[in-house]
N, C-alpha and C positions, 0 to 999 in steps of 0.2 A: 602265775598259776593260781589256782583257786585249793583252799585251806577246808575240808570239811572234817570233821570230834566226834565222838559221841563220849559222852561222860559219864560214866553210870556209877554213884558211890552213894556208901551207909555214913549216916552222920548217926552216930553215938552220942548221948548227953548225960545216959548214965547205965549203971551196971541193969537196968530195967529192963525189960525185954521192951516195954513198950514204950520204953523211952525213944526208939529207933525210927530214924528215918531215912525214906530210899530215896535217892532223887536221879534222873535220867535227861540228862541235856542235851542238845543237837548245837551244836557249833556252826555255825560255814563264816570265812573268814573273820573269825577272833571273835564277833559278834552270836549269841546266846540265841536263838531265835524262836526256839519252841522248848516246855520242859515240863516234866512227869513229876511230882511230888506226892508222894503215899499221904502227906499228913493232907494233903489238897482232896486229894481221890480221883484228879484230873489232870487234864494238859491246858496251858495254859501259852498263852502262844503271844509274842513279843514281837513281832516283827508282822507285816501283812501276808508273807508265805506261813508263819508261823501260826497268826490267827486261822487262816485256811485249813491248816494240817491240825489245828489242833479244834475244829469244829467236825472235823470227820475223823478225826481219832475217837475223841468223846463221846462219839454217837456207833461206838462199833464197840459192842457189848465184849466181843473175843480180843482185841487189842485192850482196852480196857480191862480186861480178868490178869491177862499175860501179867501188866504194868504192877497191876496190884498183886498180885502174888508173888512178883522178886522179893518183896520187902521180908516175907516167910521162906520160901527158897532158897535167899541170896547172903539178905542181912542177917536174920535171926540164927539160922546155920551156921553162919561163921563168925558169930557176937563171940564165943569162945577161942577164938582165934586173936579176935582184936582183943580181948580183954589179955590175954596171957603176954602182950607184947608191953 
């Protein structure tokens, strides 16, 4: 069978708001193939389906906003969550 992920996690490095970063990964079997990094501002694509999807992500203004807005929606909304554990 075939293995596909998606990863979506806040990496914290300090109590800063802006110290925060989102990152958003695409899996298919174990292998990392495309990924969305806030500090990047982009998709970045690691594989030849990955460079494809990640040259028509980055050029699609409304997938690009979504991406970039988790990092305020997602991460900074629950930085008080992760900070209290």
């Amino acid at each position: 069978g075939y293995f596909e992920q998606v990863v979506r996690q806040c990496r914290y490095s300090s109590k800063d708001l802006q110290g925060i970063e989102f990152i958003d990964s695409y899996v298919f079997n174990k292998a990392e193939y495309i990924r969305f990094n806030s500090t990047v501002g982009k998709f970045v694509g690691y594989t030849e389906l990955g460079v494809k999807n990640a040259e028509a992500w980055n050029s699609d203004a409304a997938v690009l906003a979504v991406e970039r807005g988790e990092l305020e929606r997602y991460c900074k909304h629950n930085a008080d969550l992760h900070y209290s554990t």
